[in-house]
N, C-alpha and C positions, 0 to 999 in steps of 0.2 A: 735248481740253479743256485749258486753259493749266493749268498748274500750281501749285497754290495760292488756285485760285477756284471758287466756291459758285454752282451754276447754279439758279435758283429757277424749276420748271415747272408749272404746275396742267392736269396730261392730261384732266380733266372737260370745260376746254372746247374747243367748237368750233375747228378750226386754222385759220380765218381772223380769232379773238377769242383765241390762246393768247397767253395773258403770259410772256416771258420775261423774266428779266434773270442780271447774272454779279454777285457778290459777293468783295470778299478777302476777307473773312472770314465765319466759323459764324450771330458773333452778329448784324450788317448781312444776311446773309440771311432770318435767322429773324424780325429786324423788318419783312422785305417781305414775308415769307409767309404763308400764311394756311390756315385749316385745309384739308386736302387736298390741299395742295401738295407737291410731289416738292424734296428738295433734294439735288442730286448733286454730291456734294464730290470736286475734283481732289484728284489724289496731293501730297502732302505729310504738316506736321507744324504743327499747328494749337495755338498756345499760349494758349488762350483756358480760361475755365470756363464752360463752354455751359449754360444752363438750357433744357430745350424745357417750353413751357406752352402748343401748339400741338397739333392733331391734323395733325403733317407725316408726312411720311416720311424720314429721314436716311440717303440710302444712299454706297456708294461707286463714283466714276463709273469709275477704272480699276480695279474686281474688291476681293476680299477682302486686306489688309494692308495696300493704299496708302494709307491714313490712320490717322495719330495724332493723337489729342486729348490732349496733355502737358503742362498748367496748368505753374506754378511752385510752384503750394500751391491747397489747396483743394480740394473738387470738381469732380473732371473732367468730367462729365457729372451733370445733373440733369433726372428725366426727370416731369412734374406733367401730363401728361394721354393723352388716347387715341395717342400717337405709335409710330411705327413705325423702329427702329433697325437697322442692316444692317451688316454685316464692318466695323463700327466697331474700331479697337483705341485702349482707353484706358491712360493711362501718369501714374502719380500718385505723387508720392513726399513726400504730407503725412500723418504718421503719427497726426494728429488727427481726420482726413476721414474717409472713403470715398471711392473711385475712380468709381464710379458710385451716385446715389441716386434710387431710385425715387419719388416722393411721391404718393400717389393716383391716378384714372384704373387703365387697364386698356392700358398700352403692350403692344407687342411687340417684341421685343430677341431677334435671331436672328444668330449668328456673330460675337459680339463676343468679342475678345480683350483681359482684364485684364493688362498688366503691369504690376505695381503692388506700394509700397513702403506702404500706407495702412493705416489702421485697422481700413479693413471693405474686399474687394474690391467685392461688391454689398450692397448696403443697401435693404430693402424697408420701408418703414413708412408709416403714415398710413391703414393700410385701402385699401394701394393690392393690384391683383390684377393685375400682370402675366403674359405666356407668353413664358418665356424657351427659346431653345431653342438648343442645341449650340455655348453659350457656352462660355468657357475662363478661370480665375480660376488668377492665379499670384500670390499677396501671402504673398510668406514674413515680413512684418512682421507682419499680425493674421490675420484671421480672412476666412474666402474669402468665405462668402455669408454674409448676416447677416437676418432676416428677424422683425420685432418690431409692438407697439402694432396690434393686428387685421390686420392685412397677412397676405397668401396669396398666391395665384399658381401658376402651373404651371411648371417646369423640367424639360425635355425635352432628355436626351441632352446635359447637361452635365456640366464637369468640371473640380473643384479642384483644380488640379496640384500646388500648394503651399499650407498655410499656414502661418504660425506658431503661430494659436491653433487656434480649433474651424474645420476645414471649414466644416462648416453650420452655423448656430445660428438658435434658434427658438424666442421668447421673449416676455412680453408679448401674450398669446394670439393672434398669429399659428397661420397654420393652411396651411401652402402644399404641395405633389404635388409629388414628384419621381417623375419616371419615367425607367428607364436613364439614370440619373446616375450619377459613379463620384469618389470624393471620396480621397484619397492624398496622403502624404507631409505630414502635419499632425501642428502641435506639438502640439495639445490634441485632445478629442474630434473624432471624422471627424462624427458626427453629434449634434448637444447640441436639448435639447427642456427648455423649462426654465419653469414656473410655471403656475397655474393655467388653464387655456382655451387653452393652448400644445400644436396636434397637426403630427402630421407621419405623411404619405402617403407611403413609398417603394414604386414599382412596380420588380423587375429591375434594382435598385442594386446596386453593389461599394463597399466602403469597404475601406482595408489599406494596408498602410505605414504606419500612425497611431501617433506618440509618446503613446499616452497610451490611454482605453478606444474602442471604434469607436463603439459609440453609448452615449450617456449620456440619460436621461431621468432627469428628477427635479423633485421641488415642484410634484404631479400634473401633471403634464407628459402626456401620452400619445400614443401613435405606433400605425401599424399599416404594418409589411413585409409585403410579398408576394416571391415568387421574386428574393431580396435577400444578395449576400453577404458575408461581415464576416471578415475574415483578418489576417495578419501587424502583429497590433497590440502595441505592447508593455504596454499596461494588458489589462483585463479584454474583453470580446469585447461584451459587452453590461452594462450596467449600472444598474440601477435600484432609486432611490431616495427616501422621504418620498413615499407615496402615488400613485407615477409610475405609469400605467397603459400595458401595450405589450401585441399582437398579431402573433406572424411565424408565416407559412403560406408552407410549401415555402421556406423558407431555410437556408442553409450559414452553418455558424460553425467556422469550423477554425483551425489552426494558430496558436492563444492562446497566451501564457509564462504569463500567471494564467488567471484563474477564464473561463471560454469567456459563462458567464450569470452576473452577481453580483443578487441583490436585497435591499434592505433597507427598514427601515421603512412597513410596510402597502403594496408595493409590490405589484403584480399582472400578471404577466405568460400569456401562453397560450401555447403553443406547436403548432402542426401542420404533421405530415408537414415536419419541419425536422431536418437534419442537424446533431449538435454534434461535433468530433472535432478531433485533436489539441491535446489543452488541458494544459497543466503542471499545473494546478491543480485546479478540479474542475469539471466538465463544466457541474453548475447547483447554485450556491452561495444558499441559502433562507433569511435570518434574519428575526428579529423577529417578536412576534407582528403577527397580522393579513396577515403576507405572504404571498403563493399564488403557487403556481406548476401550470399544466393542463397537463399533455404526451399530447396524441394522437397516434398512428401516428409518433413521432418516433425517432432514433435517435443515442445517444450511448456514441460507442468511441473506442479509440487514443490514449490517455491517453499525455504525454510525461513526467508526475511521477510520484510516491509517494503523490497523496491521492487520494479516492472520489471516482465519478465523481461521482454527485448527495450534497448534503452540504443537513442538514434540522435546524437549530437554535433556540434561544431563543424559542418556542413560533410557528412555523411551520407551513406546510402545502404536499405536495407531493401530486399524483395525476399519474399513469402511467397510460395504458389504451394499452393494444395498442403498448407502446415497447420497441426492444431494448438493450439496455445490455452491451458487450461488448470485451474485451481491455483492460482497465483495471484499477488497481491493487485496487479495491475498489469495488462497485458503487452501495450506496444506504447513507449512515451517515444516522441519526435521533436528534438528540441533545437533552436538557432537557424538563421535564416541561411540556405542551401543545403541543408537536412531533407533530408524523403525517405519515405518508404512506399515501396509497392507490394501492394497484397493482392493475391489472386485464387479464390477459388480455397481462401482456406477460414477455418474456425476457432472463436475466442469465446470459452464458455466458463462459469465457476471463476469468476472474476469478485472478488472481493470489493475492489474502489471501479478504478475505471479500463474500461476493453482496449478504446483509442484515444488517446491525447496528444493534440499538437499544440505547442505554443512560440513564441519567438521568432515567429517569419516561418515554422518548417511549414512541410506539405505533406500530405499523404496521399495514395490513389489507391482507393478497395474497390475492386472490381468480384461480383457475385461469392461475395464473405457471409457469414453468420457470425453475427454477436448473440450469447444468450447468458442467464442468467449473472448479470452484470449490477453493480450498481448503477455507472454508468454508462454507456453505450459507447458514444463518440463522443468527446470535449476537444472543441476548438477554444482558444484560451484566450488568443492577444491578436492587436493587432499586425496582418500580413501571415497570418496563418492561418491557414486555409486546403485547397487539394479535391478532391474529389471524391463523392462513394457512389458507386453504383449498383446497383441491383443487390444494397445491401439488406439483409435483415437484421433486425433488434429483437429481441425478444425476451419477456419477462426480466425485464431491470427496475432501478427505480424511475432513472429518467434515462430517455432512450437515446436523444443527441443536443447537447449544451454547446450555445455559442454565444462568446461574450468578448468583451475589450475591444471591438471592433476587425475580431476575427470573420473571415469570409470564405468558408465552403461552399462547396455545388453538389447537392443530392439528388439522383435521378432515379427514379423507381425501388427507391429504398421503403420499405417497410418497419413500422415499430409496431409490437401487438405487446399485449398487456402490461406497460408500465405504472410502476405504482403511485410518482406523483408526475409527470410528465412524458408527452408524446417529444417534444420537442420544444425545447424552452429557450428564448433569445433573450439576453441583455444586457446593460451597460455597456450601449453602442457596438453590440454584435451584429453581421449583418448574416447572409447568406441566400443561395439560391433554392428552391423546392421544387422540384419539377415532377409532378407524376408520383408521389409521397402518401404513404397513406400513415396512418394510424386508428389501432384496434384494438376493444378493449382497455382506456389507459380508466387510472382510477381517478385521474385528476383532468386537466386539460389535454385536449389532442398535439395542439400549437399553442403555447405560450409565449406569447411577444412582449417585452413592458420595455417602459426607457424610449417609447418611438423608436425603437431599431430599426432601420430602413432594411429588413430581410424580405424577399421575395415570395410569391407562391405562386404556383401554376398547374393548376386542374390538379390540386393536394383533394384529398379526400379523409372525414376520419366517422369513425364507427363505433358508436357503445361509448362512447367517453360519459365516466361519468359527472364531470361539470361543466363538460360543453365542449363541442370541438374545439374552439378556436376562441382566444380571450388574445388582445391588444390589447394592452396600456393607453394608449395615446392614439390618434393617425401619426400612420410613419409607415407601418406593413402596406407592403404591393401587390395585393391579390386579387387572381383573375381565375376565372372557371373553377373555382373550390368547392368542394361539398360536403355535407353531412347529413347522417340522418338524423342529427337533432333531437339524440335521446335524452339528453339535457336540456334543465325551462331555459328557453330561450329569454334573452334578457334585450329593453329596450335599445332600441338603436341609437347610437351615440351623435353629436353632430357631425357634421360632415366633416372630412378632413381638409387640411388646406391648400393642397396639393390635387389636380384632378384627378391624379391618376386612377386607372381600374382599382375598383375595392371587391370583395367578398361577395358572392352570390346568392350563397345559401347558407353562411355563416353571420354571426356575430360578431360586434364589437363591444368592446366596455373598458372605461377608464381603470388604469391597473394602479400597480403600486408606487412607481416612482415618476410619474407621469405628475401632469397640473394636478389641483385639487379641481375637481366635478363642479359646477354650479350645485346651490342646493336639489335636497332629492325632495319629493314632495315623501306623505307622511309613510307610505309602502312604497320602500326603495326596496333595487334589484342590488342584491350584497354580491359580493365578488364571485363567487361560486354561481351565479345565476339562479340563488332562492331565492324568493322575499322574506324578507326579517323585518318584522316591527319594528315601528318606531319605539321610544321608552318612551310610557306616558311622559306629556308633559305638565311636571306641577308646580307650583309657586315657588320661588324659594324660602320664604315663609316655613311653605309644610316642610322641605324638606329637613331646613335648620331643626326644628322642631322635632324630626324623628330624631337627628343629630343629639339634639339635648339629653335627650332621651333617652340613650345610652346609659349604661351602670357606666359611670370613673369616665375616665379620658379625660378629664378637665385641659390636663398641657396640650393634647390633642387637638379637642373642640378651640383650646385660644388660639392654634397655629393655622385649622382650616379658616376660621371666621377670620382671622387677619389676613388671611391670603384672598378670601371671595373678599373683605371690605377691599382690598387694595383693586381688585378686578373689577368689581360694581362703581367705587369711584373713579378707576379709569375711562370706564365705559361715560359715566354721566361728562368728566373733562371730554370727551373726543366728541360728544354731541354739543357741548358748549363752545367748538371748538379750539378747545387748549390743548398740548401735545399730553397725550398719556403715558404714564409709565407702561411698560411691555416686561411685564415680570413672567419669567420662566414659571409653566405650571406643571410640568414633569418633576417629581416627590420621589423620596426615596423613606419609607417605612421601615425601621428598624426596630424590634421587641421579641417576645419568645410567641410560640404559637400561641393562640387563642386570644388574642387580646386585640380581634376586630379590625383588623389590616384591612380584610375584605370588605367586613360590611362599609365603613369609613369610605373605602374606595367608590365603593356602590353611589354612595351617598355625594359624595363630591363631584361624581359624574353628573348624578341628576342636576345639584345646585348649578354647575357650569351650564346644562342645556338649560335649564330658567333663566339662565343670566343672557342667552344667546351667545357664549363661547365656544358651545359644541353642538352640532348639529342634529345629534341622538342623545349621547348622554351614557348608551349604552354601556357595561363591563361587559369584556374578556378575558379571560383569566385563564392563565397558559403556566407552565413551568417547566423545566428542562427539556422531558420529554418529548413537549410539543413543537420545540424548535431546533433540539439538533438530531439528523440526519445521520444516516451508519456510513453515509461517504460522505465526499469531499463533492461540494455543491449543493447537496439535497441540503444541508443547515440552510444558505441563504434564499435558499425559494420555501423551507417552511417559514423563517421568521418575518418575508414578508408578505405571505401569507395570513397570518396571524394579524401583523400589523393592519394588512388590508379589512381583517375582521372587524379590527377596532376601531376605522375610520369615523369617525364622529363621535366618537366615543372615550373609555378609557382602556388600555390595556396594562393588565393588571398583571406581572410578572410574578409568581410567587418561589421562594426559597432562589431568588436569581443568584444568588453568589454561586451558586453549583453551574453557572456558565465558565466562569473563572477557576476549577479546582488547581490548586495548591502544586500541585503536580501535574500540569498540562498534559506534557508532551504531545502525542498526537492530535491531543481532545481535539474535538469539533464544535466546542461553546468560545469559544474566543473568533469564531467565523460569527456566532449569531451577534455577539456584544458588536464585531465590527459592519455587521449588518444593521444592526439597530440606531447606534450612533448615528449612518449616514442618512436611516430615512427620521429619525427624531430631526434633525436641519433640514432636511429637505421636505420636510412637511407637518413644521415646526405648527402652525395654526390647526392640522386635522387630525391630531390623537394626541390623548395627553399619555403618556406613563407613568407608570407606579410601580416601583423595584424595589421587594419584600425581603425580610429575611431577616437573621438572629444580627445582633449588631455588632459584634467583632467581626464575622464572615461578608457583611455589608461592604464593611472597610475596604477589605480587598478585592471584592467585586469594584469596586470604585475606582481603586488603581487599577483597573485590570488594562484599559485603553487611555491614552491621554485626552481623548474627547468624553467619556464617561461622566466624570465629577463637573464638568461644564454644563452637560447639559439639564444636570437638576435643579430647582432654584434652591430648596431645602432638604431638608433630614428631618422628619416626627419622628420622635421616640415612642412608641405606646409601652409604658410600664407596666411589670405583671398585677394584676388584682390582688387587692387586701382581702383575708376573708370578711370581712362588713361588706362588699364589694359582691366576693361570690354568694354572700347569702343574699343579696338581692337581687341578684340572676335568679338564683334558685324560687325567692318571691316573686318575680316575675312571671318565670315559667309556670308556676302552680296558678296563680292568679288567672294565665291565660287559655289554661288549660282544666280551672272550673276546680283546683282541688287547694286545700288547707292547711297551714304548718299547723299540726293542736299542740296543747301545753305546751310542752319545754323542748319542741323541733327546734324554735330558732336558735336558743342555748345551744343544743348541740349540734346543730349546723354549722355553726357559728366554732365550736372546738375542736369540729372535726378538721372547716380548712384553715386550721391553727395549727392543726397537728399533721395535715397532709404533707409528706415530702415534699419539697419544689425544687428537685431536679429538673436535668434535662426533658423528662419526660412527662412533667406537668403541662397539663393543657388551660390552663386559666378558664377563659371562659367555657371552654368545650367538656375542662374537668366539673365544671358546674353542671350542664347540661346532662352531661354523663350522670351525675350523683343524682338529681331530679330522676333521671329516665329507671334509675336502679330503685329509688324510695317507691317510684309507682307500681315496678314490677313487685317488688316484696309486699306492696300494699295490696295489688293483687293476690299474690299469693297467700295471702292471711284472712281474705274476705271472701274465698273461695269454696272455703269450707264452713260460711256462715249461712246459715237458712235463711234468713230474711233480714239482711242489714241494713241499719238503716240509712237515712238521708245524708245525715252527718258523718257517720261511717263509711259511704261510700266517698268521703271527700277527705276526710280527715288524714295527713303524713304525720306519724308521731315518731319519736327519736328511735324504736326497735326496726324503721325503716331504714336506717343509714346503714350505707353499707361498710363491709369493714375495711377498717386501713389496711393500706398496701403495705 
């Protein structure tokens, strides 16, 4: 067939009555044709704007690509009744148009290729219902398929290769099926569904690559997916908005930078047997009231952020049945009062911080759930937040269910088995219910109550704990029918509470950490853990100044301790004469390089206060970062007051504390212990002293770190580094006490040596002395080892071929 002409056939009739004829052009054909006619367009490039208002068939006579229909402006093809279109490729580059416009009828349009610079690539409107199938839309100027004003139709196994705005859009209550369509690399939404009476059918669609969210539904808009996947988008994965109604069964939504599901205003989505995973943000994002969201048999993991996977606010509603939620930073948050979630019969495991958190008034209700490997289990946070767990299990977290601020749950046959510092920990006026509650296995406390929390128990039971099932702060807990097996030392019974209510059966009590201060303990007290811990001798203060003296150097030291005990010891004699005594802060803050006796000095101040009767042991603790912050969020303030609890009559001895405060916070968890500490330093300002260590620039800003910090110390000691005179009578010391000799000209070169020692960062003052002693004796060893019978003096004698070499 010639090249460039239009062969017009009607195959219905008879082949001694068929009409043929040849056309140059589309539209001279189309006026000889008539419905049922075949028109088979030669290879070329056809500059027309074709309108068909014909039931023809438009195919292409040499195969799929050899025709283009390339207007100059306008629409390329307009397609107004029953017609039939074939490996057409249209080419438009009017950015007012669309490239192809459907207008009513029920056409068919099969292998056409859009290359086009147009407004819309396809355009369906008028109530028209075309079957479009294994077409190709490339319009990086707007939007690929455009589909409005009651218009539908089927699209089968098409695909938006480009657009610049929305893929698809579906608007003006159209209502059109895609099935295996795949919609990529678009400026705006891959999928848009937008106003009243506005639905959209996807069967085994992909949407990804998309600038923007993959599907957007909004201004009740509503859709239903089936086996449909939505990926590497850089907005949200799904998103719905102003009463937008959606449905996806057996869908993948993965590899999100924000929210994988966003929904807002009264918006309602369902979800089943649909995978959500790798989402930055958070798996399914729920606000406003009126918004819902159903998750059946679904599953959302593999979280690439720092926020919860499902996230339930500004009175919201979220239900879970049979969903598992797992490796992600934190699993279900419930936040603002008329917020809920209900969970039923599903799992939250590989939880980094925390499985459940409500705070703000929400509620939640977990009916026969697993929490496992969790930091934290459940945290109820504040008060009027609260809900219900039922027949839940915990299992191997740190602490299994946290309720504090006068938040109020009710747990009924829920189970915690091997937490690492708590079964159940209540305070600062958290309350809650325990009914039928066990816990097993915990490493710390089974129930931990302080603060007098008025929380409940009833026939709770716990197992294996190892520091005792059940520890109260205060009376305030209401327990009836409890039990333990009491594999932890049981610790003295406390007084009685003031209230009559039923107390513990088979459990313990003991004053906790934020609670009164104890009456004194006689000289073996029960420590908070329920061991006995010694009293610290007690000795004169006399001796103890004495060891004090005694010290190599500290001179500025010894005058700042001695003026603080003179200032405490004449207090005490004014209050017995009775004159009002000064009340001077005894919490210190020690600033110098390592080795220069922070500790020992600490030691020692502790004792003098118990001689003086300031403190009731005298004892040190001595703790540092480690020991007080926690890898989630809550476990910090139950180790620091923990710690704190340690040092109760005592001193606690923080050492390198500025590493509470680093330089670069952000997430840290030491600015929880600093505002932990603060609160119990005032609130039990007479039963531990403090002492906060460290180099003295980095001091500084541990001090600014809380605006109650620098208040609560009364001074700053500086311990300045050792002069060598200084380390060489450490080193006299040590040899002295340990039975051996400087001979000849040792103390000359002891003495040149820490003259010539570097004193970087990584000089140890007095530890570098001790060190240099422990080395002159091994070489001393080594040099009399190969002696047959040395003698007396010889075995004693450090001479200068003992010093080791400089660094």
């Amino acid at each position: 067939m010639a090249h460039g002409v239009v062969q017009v056939t009607n195959p219905s009739g008879s082949r001694w009555r068929r009409r043929t004829g040849e056309y140059e052009s589309l539209a001279a054909a189309l006026e000889a044709a008539s419905d049922g006619d075949v028109l088979s367009v030669g290879s070329g490039t056809y500059r027309e704007n074709l309108v068909l208002d014909r039931a023809v068939v438009l195919r292409c006579a040499d195969g799929p690509g050899t025709v283009r229909i390339a207007p100059s402006s306008g629409v390329g093809l307009t397609v107004r009744a029953a017609a039939s279109v074939q490996d057409i490729t249209v080419e438009c580059q009017d950015v007012t148009s669309p490239a192809l416009l459907v207008e009513q009828g029920t056409p068919e349009l099969s292998g056409l290729r859009l290359n086009t610079r147009s407004a819309v690539g396809i355009e369906v409107r008028d109530g028209a219902r075309p079957t479009v199938r294994r077409c190709t839309v490339d319009n990086p100027a707007g939007t690929g398929v455009s589909i409005l004003d009651g218009a539908g139709g089927i699209f089968e196994e098409c695909e938006v290769v480009a657009a610049g705005q929305s893929g698809i859009a579906v608007r003006g209550g159209a209502t059109p099926r895609l099935e295996r369509c795949r919609v990529h690399h678009t400026g705006g939404a891959g999928l848009s569904v937008t106003g009243e009476g506005s639905a959209l059918e996807a069967v085994s669609c992909e949407v990804f690559e998309v600038r923007g969210p993959g599907v957007q539904v909004s201004a009740r808009g509503s859709g239903q997916f089936t086996d449909c996947q939505v990926h590497r988008t850089t907005g949200d994965g799904i998103s719905l908005d102003t009463d937008a109604v959606l449905a996806l069964a057996d869908c993948d939504i993965h590899d999100v930078p924000e929210n994988a599901v966003d929904l807002r205003a009264r918006s309602v989505l369902t979800l089943t047997r649909t995978s959500v995973r790798g989402f930055g943000r958070n798996g399914l994002s729920v606000w406003d009231p009126g918004t819902r969201v159903d998750a059946n048999q679904c599953e959302i993991h593999d979280s690439t952020g720092d926020y919860p996977a499902v996230w339930v606010s500004d009175g919201a509603v979220a239900i879970l049945d049979s969903c598992r939620v797992h490796d992600v930073p934190d699993a279900l948050f419930v936040l603002d009062r008329g917020s809920r979630a209900d969970v039923v019969d599903s799992d939250f495991a590989q939880i980094r911080n925390t499985a459940v958190s409500v705070s703000d008034g929400a509620v939640v209700q977990l009916d026969d759930c697993r929490i496992r490997e969790a930091a934290t289990g459940a945290w109820f946070r504040d008060h009027g937040s609260g809900g219900t767990l039922a027949q839940v299990t915990i299992d191997d977290t740190a602490t299994g269910v946290i309720v504090t601020k006068g938040a109020d749950p009710a747990l009924d046959r829920c189970t915690v088995t091997n937490p690492s510092e708590a079964g159940v920990y209540v305070s600062a006026g958290g309350r809650g219910t325990f009914t039928a509650c066990r816990v097993t296995g915990s490493r710390g406390f089974g129930f931990h109550v302080i603060d007098g929390c008025r929380a409940t128990l009833t026939r709770c039971r716990t197992e294996r704990c190892a520091r005792g099932g059940y520890e109260f702060a205060e009376p305030g807990a209401v327990v009836e029918d409890c039990t333990s097996d009491k594999t932890a030392t049981e610790e003295p019974t406390p007084p009685p509470a003031v209230d009559a209510g039923p107390r513990v059966q088979s459990a313990t009590q003991s004053f906790g950490l934020l609670g009164g201060v104890p009456a004194p303990r006689p000289a073996e007290a029960a420590g908070p853990a329920g061991t006995q811990q010694p009293r610290v001798a007690a000795r004169e203060s006399d001796a103890v100044l004495a060891d004090l003296d005694a010290l190599v150097g500290l001179e500025g030291v010894k005058r700042e301790v001695r003026t603080l005990i003179d200032l405490i010891a004449v207090g005490r004699r004014r209050e017995q004469a009775g004159l009002k005594a000064p009340s001077p802060r005894r919490h210190l803050v020690f600033t110098g390089s390592p080795g220069t006796g922070k500790t020992t000095v600490a030691r020692l101040y502790g004792e003098i206060l118990a001689s003086l009767g300031v403190l009731e042991r005298g004892h040190l603790v001595e703790v540092a970062r480690v020991d007080l912050v926690g890898e989630h969020i809550g476990s910090t303030a139950i180790r620091t007051q923990e710690a704190f609890e340690r040092a109760r009559g005592g001193v606690l001895f923080i050492d390198e504390a500025y590493s509470l405060a680093p330089e670069d916070a952000g997430r840290d968890f030491g600015r929880e212990a600093i505002d932990t500490l603060v609160k119990l330093m005032e609130d039990h300002r007479d039963a531990v002293v403090v002492i906060v260590a460290g180099y003295t620039a980095e001091m500084q800003r541990f001090l600014a770190s809380n605006p109650g910090v620098a208040s609560r110390f009364s001074r700053t000691i500086t311990f300045g580094d050792y002069t060598p005179e200084e380390l060489l009578r450490i080193v006299e010391s040590q040899a002295a006490e340990q039975q051996y000799q400087l001979g000849g000209e040792t103390d000359e070169a002891l003495l040149k040596y820490f003259t010539a020692i570097p004193k970087g960062p990584a000089f140890g003052n007095g530890r570098t002395a001790r060190q240099t002693f422990e080395v002159m004796v091994e070489r001393h060893a080594m040099r009399l080892a190969h002696v047959d019978d040395p003698s007396h003096d010889e075995l004693q004698l450090l001479f200068p071929d003992d010093l080791p070499e400089l660094p």
